[in-house]
N, CA, C and O atoms as a printed pandas DataFrame, in Angstrom:
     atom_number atom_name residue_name chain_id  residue_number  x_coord  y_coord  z_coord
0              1         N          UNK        A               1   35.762  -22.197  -23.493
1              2        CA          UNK        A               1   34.527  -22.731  -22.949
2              3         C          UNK        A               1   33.904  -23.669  -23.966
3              4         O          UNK        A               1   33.629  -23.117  -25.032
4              5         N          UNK        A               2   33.565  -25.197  -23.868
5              6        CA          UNK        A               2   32.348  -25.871  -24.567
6              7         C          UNK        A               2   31.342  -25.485  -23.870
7              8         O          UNK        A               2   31.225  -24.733  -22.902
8              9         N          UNK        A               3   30.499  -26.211  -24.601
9             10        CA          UNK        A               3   29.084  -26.972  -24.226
10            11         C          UNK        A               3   28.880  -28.195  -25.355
11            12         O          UNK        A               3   29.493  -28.588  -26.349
12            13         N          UNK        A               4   27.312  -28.679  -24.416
13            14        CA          UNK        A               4   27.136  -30.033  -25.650
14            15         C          UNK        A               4   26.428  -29.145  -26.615
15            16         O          UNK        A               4   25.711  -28.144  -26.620
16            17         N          UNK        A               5   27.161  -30.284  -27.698
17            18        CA          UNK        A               5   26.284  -29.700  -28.860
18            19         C          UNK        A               5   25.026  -30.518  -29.842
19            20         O          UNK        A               5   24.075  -30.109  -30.508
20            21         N          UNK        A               6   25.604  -31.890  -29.522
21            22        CA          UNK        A               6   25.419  -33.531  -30.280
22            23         C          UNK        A               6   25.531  -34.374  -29.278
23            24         O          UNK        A               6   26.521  -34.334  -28.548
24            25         N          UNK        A               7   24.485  -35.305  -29.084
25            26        CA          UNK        A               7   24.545  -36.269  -28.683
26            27         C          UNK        A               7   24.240  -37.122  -29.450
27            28         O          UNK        A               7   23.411  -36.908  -30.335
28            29         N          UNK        A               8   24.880  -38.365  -29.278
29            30        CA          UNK        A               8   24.831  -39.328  -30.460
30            31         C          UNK        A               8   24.598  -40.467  -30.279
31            32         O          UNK        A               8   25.337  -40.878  -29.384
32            33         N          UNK        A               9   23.854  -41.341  -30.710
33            34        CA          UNK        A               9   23.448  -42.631  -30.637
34            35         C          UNK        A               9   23.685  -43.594  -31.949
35            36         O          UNK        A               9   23.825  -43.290  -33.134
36            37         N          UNK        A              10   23.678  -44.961  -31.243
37            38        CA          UNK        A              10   23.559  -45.810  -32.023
38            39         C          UNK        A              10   22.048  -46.265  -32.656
39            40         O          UNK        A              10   20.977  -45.852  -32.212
40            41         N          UNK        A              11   22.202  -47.201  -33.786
41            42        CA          UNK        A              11   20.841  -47.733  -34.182
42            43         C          UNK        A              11   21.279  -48.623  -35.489
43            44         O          UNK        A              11   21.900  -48.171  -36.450
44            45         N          UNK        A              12   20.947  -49.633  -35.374
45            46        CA          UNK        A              12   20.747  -50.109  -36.472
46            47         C          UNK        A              12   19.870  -49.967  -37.754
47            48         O          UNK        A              12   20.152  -50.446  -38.852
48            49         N          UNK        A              13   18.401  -48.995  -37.343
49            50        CA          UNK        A              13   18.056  -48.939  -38.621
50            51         C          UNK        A              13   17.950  -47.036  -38.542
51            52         O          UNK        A              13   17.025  -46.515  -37.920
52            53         N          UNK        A              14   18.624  -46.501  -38.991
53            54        CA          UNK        A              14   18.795  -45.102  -38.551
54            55         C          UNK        A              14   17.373  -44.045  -38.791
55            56         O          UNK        A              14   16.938  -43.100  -38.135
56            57         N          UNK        A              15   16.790  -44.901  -40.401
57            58        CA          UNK        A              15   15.938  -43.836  -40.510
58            59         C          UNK        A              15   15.083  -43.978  -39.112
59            60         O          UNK        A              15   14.802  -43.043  -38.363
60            61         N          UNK        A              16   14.725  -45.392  -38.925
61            62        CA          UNK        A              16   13.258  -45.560  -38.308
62            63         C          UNK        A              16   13.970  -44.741  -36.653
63            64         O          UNK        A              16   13.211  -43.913  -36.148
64            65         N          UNK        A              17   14.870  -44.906  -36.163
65            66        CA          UNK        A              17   15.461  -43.858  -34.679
66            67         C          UNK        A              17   14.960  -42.779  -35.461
67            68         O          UNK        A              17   13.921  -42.432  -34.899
68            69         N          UNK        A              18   15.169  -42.011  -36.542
69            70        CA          UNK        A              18   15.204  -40.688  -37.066
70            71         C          UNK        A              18   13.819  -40.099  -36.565
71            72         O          UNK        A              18   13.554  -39.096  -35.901
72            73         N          UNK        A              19   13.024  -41.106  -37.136
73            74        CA          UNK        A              19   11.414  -40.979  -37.734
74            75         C          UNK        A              19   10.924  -40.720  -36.040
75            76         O          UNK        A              19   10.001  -39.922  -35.877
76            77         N          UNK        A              20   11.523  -41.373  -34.819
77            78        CA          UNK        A              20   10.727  -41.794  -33.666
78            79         C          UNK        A              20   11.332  -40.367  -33.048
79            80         O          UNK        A              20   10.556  -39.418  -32.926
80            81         N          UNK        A              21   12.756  -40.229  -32.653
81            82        CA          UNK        A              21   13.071  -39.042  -32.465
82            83         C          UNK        A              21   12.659  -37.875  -32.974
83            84         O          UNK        A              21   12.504  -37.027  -32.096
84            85         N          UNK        A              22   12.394  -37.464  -34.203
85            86        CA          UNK        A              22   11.779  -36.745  -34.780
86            87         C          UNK        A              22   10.336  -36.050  -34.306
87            88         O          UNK        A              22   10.077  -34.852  -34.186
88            89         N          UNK        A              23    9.475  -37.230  -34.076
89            90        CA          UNK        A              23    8.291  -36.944  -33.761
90            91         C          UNK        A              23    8.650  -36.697  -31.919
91            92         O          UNK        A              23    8.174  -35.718  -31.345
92            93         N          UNK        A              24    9.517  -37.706  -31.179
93            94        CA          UNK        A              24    9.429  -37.985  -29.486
94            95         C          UNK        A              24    9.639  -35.708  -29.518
95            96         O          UNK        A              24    8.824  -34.873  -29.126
96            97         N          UNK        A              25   10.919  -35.515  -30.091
97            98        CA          UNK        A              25   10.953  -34.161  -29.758
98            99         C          UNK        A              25   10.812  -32.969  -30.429
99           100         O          UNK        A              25   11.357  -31.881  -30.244
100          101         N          UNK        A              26    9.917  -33.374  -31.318
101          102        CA          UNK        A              26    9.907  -32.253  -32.400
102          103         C          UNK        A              26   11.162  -31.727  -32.881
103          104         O          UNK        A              26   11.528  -30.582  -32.616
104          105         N          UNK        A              27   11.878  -32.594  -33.632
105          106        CA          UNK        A              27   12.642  -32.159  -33.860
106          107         C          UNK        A              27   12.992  -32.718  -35.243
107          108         O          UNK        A              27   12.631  -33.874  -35.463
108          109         N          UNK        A              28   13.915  -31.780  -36.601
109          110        CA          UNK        A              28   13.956  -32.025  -37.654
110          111         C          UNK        A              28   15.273  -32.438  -38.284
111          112         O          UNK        A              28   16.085  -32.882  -37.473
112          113         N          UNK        A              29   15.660  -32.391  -39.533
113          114        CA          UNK        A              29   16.816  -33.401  -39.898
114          115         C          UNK        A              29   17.804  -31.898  -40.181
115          116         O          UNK        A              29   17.360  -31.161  -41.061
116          117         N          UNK        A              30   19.029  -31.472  -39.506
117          118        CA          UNK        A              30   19.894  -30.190  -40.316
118          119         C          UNK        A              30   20.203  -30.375  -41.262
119          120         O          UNK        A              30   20.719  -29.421  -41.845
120          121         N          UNK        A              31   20.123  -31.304  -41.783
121          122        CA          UNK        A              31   20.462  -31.403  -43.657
122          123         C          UNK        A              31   19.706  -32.714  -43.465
123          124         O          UNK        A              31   19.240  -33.193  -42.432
124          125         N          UNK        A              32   19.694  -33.417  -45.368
125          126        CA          UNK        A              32   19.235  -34.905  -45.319
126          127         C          UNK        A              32   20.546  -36.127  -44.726
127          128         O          UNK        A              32   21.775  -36.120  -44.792
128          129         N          UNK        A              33   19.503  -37.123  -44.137
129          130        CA          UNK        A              33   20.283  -38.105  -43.619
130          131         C          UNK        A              33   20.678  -38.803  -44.975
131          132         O          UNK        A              33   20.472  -38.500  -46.150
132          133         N          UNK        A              34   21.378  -39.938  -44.311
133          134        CA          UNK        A              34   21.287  -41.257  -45.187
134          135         C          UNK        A              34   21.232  -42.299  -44.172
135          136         O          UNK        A              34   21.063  -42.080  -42.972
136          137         N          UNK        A              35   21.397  -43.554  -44.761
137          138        CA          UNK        A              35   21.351  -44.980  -43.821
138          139         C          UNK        A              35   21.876  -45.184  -42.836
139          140         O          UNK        A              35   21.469  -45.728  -41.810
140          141         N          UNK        A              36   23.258  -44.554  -43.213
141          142        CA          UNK        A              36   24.030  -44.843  -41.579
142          143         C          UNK        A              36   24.281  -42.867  -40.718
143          144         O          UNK        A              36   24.714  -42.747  -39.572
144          145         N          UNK        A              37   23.934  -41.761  -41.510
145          146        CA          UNK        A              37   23.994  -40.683  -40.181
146          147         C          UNK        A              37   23.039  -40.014  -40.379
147          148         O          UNK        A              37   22.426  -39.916  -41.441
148          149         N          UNK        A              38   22.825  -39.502  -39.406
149          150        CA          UNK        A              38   21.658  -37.758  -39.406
150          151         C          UNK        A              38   21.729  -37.147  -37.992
151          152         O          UNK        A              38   21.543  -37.684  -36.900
152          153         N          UNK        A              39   22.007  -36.039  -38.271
153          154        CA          UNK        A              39   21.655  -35.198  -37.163
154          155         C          UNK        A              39   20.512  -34.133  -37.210
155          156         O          UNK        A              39   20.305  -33.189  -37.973
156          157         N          UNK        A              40   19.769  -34.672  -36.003
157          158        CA          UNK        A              40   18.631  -33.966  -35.717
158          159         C          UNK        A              40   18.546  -32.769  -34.812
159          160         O          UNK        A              40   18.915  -32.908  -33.646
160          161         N          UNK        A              41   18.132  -31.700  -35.197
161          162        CA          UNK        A              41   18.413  -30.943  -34.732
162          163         C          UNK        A              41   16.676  -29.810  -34.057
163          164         O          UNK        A              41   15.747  -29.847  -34.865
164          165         N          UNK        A              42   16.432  -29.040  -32.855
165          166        CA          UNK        A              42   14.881  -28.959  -32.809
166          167         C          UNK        A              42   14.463  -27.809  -34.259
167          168         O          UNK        A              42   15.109  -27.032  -34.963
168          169         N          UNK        A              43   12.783  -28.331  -34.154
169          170        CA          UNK        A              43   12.265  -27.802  -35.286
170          171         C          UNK        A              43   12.684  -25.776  -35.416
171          172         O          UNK        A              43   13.107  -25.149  -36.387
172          173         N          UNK        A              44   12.279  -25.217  -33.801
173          174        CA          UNK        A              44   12.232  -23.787  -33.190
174          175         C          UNK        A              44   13.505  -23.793  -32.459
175          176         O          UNK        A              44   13.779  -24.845  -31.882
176          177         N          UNK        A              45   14.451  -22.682  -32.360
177          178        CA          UNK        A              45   15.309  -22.284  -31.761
178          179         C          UNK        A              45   16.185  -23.423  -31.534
179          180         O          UNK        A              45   15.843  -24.597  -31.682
180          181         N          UNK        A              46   17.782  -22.858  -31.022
181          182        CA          UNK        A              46   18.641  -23.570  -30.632
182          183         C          UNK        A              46   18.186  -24.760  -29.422
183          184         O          UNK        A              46   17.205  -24.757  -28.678
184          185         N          UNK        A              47   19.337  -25.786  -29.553
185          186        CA          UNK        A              47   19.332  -26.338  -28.304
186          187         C          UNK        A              47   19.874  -27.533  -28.873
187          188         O          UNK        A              47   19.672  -27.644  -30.082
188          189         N          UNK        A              48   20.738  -28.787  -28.120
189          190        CA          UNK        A              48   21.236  -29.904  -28.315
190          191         C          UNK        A              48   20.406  -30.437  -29.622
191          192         O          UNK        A              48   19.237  -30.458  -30.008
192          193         N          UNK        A              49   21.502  -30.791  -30.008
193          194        CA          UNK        A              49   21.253  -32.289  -31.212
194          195         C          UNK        A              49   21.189  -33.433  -30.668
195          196         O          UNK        A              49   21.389  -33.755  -29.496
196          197         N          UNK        A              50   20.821  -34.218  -31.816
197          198        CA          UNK        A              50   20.527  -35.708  -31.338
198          199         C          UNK        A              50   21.214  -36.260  -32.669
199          200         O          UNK        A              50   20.914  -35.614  -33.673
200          201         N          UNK        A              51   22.152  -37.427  -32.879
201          202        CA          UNK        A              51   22.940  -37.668  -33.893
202          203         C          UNK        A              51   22.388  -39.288  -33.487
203          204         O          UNK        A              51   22.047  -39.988  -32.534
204          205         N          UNK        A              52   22.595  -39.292  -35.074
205          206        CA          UNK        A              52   22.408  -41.230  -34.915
206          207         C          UNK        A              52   22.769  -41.899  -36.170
207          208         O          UNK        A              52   22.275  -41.640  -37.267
208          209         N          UNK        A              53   23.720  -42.828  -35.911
209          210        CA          UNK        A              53   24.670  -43.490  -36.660
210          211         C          UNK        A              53   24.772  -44.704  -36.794
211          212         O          UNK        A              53   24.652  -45.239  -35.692
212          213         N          UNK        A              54   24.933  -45.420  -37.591
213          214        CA          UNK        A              54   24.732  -46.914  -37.651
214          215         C          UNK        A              54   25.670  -47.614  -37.264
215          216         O          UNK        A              54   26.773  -47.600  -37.811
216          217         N          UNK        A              55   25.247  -48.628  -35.846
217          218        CA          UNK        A              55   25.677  -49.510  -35.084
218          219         C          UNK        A              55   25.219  -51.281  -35.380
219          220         O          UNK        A              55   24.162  -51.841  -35.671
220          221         N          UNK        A              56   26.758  -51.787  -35.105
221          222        CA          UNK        A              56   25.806  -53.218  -34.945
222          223         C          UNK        A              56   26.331  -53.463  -33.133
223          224         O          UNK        A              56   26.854  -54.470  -32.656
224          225         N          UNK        A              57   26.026  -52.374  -32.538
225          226        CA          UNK        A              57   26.751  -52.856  -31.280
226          227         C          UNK        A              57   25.836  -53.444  -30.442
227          228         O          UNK        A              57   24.788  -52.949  -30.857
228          229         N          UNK        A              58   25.442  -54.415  -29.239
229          230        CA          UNK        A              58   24.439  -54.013  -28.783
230          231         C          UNK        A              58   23.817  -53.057  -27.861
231          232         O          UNK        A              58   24.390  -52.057  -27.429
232          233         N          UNK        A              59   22.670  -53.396  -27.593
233          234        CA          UNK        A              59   22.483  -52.074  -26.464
234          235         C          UNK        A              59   22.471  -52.349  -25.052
235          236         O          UNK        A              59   22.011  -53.355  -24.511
236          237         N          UNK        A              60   23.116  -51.189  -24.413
237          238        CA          UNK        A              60   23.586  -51.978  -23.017
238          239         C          UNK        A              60   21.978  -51.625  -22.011
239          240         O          UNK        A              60   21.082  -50.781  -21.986
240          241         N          UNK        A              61   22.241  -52.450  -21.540
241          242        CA          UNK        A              61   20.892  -52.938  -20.689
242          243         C          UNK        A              61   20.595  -52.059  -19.284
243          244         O          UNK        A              61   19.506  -51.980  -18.715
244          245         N          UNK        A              62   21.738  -51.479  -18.916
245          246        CA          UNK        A              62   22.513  -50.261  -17.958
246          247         C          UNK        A              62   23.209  -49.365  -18.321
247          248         O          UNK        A              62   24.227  -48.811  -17.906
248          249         N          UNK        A              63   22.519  -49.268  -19.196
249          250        CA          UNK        A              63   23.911  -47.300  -20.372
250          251         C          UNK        A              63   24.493  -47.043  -19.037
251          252         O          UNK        A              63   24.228  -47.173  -17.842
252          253         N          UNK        A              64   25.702  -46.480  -20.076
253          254        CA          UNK        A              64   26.721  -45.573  -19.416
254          255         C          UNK        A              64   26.373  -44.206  -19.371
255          256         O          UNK        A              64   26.686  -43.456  -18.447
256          257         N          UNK        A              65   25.787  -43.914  -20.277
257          258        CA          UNK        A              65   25.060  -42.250  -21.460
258          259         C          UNK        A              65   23.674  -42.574  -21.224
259          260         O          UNK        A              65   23.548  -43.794  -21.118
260          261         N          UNK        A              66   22.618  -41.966  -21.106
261          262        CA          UNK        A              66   21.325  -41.829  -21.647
262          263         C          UNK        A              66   20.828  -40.369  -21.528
263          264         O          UNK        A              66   21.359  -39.430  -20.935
264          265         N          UNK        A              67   19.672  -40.411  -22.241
265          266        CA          UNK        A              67   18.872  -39.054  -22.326
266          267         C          UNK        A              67   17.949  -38.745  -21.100
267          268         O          UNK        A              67   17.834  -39.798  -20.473
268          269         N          UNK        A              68   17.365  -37.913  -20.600
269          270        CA          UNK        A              68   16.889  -37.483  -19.438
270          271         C          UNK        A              68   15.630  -36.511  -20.354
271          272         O          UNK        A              68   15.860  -35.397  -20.824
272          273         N          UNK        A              69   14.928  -36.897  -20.405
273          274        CA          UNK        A              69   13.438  -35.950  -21.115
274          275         C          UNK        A              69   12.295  -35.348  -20.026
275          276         O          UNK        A              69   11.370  -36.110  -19.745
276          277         N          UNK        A              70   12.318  -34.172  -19.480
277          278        CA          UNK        A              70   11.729  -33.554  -18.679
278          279         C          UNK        A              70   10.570  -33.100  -18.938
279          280         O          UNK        A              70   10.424  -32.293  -19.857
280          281         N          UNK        A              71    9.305  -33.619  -18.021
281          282        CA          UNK        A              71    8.245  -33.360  -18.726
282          283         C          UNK        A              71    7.709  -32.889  -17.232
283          284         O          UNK        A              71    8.405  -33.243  -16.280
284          285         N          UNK        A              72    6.022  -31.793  -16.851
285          286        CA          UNK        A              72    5.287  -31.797  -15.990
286          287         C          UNK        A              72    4.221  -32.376  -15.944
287          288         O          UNK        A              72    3.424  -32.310  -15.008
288          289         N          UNK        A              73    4.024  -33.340  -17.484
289          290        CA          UNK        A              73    3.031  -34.519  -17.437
290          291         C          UNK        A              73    3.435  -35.339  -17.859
291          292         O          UNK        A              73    3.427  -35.610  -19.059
292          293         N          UNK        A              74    4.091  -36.218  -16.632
293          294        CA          UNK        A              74    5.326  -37.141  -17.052
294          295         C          UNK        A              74    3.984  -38.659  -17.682
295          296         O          UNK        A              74    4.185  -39.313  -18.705
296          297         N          UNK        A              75    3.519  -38.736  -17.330
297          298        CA          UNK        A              75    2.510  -40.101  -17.453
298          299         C          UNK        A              75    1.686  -39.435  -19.038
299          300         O          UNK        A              75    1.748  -39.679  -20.243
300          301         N          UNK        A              76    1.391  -39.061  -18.678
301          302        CA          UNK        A              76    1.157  -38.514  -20.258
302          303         C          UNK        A              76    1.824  -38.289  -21.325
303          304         O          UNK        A              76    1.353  -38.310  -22.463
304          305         N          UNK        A              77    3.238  -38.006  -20.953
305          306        CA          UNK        A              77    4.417  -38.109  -21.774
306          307         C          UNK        A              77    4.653  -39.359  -21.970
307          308         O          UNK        A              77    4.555  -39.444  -23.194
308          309         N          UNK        A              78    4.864  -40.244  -21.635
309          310        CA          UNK        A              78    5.289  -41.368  -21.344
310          311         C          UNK        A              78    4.252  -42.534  -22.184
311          312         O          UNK        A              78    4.685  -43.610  -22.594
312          313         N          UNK        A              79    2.439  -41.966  -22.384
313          314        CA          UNK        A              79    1.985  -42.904  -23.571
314          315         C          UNK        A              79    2.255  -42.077  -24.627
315          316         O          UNK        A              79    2.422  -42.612  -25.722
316          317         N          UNK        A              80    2.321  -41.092  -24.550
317          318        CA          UNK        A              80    2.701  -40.466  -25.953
318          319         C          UNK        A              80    3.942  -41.096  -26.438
319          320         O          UNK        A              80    3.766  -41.293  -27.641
320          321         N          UNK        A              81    5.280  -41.567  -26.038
321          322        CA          UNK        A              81    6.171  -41.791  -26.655
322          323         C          UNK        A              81    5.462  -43.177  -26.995
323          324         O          UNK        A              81    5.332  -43.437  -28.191
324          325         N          UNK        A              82    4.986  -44.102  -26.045
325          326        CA          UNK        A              82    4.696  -45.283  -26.041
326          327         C          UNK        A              82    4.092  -45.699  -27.344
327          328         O          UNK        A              82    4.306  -46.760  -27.931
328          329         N          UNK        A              83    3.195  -44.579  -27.773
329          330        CA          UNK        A              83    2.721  -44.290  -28.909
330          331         C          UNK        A              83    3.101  -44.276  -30.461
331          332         O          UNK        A              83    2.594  -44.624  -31.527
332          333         N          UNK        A              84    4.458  -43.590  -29.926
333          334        CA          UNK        A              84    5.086  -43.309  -31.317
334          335         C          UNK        A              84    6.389  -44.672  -31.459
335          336         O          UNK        A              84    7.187  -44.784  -32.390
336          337         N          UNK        A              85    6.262  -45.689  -30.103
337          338        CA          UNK        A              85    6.721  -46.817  -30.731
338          339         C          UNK        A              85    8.028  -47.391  -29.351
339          340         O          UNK        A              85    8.515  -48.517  -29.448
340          341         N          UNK        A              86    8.355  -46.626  -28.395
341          342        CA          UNK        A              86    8.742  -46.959  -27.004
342          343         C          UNK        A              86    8.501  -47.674  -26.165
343          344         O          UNK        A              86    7.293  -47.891  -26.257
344          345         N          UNK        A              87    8.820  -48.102  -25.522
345          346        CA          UNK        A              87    8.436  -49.511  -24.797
346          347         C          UNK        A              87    9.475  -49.294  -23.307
347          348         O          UNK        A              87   10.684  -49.139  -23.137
348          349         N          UNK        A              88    8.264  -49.381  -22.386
349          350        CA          UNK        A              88    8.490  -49.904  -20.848
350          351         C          UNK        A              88    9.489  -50.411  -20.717
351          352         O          UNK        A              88    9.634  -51.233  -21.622
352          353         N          UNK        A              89   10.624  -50.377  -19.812
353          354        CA          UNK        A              89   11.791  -51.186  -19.486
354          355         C          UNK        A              89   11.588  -51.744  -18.431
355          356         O          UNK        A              89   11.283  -50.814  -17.683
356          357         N          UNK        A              90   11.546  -52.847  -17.744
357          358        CA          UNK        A              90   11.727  -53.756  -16.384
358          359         C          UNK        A              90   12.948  -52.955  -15.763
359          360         O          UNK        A              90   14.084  -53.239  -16.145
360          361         N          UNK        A              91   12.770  -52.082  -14.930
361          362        CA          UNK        A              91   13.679  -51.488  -14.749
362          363         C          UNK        A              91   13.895  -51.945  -12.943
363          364         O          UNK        A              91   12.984  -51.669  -12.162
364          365         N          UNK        A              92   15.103  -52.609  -12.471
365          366        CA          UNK        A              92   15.125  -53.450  -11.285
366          367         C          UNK        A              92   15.773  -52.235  -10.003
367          368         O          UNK        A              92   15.640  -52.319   -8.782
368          369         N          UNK        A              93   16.493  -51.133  -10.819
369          370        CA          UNK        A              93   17.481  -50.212  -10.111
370          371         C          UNK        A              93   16.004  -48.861   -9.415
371          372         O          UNK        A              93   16.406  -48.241   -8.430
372          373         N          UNK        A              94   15.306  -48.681   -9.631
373          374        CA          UNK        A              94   14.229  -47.939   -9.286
374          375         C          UNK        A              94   14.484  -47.263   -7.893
375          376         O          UNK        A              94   14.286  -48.186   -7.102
376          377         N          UNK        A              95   14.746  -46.387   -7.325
377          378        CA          UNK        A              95   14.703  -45.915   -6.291
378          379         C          UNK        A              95   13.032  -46.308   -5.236
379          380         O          UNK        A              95   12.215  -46.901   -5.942
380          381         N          UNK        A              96   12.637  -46.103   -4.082
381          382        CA          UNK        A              96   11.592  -46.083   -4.003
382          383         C          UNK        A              96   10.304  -45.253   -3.946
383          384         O          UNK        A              96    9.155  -45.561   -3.630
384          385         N          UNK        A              97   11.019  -43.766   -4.469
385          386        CA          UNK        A              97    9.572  -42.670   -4.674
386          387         C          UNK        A              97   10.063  -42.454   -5.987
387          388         O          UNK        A              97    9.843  -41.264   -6.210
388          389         N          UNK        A              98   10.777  -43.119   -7.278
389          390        CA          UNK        A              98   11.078  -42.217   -8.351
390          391         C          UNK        A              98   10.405  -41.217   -8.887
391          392         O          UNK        A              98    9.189  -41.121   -8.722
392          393         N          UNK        A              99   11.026  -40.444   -9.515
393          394        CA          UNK        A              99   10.665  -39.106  -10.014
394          395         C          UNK        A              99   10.664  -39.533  -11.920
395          396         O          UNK        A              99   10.132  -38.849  -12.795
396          397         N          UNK        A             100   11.359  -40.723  -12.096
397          398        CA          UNK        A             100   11.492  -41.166  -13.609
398          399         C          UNK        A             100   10.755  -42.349  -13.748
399          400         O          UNK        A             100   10.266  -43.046  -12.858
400          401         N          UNK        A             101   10.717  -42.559  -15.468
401          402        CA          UNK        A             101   10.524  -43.610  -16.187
402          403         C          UNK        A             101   11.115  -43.865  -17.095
403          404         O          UNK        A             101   11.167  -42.974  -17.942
404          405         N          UNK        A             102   11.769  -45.025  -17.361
405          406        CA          UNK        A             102   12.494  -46.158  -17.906
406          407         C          UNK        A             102   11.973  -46.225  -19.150
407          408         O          UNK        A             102   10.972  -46.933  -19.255
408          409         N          UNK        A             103   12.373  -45.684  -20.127
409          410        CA          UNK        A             103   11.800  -46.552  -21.391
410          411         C          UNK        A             103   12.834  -46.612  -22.377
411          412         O          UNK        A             103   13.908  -46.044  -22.177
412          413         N          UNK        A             104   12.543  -47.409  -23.680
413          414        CA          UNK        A             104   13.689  -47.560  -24.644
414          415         C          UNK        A             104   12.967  -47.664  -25.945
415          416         O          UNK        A             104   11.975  -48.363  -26.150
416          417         N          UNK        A             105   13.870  -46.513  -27.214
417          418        CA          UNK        A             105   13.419  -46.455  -28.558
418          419         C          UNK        A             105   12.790  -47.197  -29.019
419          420         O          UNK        A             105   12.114  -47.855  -28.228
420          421         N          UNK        A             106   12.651  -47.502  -30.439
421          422        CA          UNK        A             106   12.662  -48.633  -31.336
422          423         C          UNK        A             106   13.723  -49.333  -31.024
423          424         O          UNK        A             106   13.637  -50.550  -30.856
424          425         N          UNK        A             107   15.003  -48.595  -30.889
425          426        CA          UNK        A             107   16.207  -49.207  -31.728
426          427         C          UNK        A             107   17.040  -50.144  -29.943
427          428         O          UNK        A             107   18.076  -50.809  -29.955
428          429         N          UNK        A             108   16.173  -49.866  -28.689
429          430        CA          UNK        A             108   16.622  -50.420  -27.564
430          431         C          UNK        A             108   17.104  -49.662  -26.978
431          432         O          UNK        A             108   17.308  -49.917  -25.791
432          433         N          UNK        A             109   17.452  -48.575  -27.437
433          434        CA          UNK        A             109   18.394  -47.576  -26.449
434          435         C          UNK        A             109   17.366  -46.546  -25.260
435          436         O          UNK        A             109   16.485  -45.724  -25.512
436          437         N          UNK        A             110   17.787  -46.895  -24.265
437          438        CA          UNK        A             110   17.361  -46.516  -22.809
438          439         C          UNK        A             110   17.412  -44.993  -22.865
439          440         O          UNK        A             110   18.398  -44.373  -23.264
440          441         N          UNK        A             111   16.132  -44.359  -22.379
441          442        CA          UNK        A             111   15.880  -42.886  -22.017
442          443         C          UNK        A             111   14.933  -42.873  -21.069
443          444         O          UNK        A             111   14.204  -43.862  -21.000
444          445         N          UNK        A             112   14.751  -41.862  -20.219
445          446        CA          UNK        A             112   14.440  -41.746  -19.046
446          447         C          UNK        A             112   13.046  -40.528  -18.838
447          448         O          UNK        A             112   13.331  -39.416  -19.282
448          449         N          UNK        A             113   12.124  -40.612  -18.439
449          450        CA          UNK        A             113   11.090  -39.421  -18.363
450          451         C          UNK        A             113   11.442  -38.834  -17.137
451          452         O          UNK        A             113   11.509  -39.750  -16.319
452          453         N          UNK        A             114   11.719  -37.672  -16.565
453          454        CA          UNK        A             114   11.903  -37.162  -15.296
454          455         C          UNK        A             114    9.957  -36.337  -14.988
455          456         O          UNK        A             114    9.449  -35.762  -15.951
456          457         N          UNK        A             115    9.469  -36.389  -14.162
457          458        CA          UNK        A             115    8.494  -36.023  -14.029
458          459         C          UNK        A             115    9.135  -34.309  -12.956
459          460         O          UNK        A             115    9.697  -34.271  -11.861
460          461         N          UNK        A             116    8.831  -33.457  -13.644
461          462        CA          UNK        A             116    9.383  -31.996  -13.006
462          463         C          UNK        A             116    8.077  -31.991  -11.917
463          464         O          UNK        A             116    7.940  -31.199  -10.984
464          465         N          UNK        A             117    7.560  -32.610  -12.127
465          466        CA          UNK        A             117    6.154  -32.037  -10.729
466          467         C          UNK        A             117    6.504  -32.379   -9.163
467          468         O          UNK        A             117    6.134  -31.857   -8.111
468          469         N          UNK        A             118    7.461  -33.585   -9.484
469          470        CA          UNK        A             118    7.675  -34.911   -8.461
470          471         C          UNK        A             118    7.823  -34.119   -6.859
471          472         O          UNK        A             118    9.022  -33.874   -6.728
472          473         N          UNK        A             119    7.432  -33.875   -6.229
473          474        CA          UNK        A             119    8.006  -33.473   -4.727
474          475         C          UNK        A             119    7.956  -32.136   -4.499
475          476         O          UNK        A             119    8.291  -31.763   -3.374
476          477         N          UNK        A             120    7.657  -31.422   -5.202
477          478        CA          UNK        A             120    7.345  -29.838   -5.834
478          479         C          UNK        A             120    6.734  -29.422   -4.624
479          480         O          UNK        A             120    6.293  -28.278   -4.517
């Protein structure tokens, strides 16, 4: 049997993904990084990592992979990341009652707010 354990991203400047991830999920470094890796792992109890490694790739504009962040105050979630440095995506694929929001790191890489309240 697996499961996930790491998910991993690109970034060109690793600390500053570190620093934003860090704060987006409370979550801390399992050992010290350096420039090009770190895996972040949460501050309390188990649960997925977040790995991030230095890329010069770019970022795709339609991931293949992204993160899914589940919140029941999705709009409130959503300036909070905005906050810590995330930014709105023009997002054209939108269903027409979505339940998500579109946004992307510092570093460009696309993650998604699911609002758990949506249709409840």
């Amino acid at each position: 049997m697996v499961h996930i354990g790491t998910v991993v991203m690109g970034a060109t400047d690793v600390q500053r993904a570190a620093a934003f991830w860090k704060a987006a999920l409370t979550y801390t470094e399992r050992e010290p990084g350096t420039d090009d890796w770190v895996v972040l792992v949460p501050v309390e109890g188990p649960g997925v990592g977040v790995a991030l490694g230095r890329s010069t790739s770019p970022v795709q504009e339609v991931p293949r992979v992204h993160l899914d962040l589940y919140s029941d105050e999705q709009e409130a979630e959503v300036e909070r990341l905005i906050g810590l440095g995330a930014e709105r995506v023009a997002w054209e694929l939108y269903p027409p009652d979505p339940d998500f929001v579109v946004l992307a790191d510092p570093e460009g890489n696309r993650f998604c707010v699911i609002d758990t309240t949506h249709n409840a």
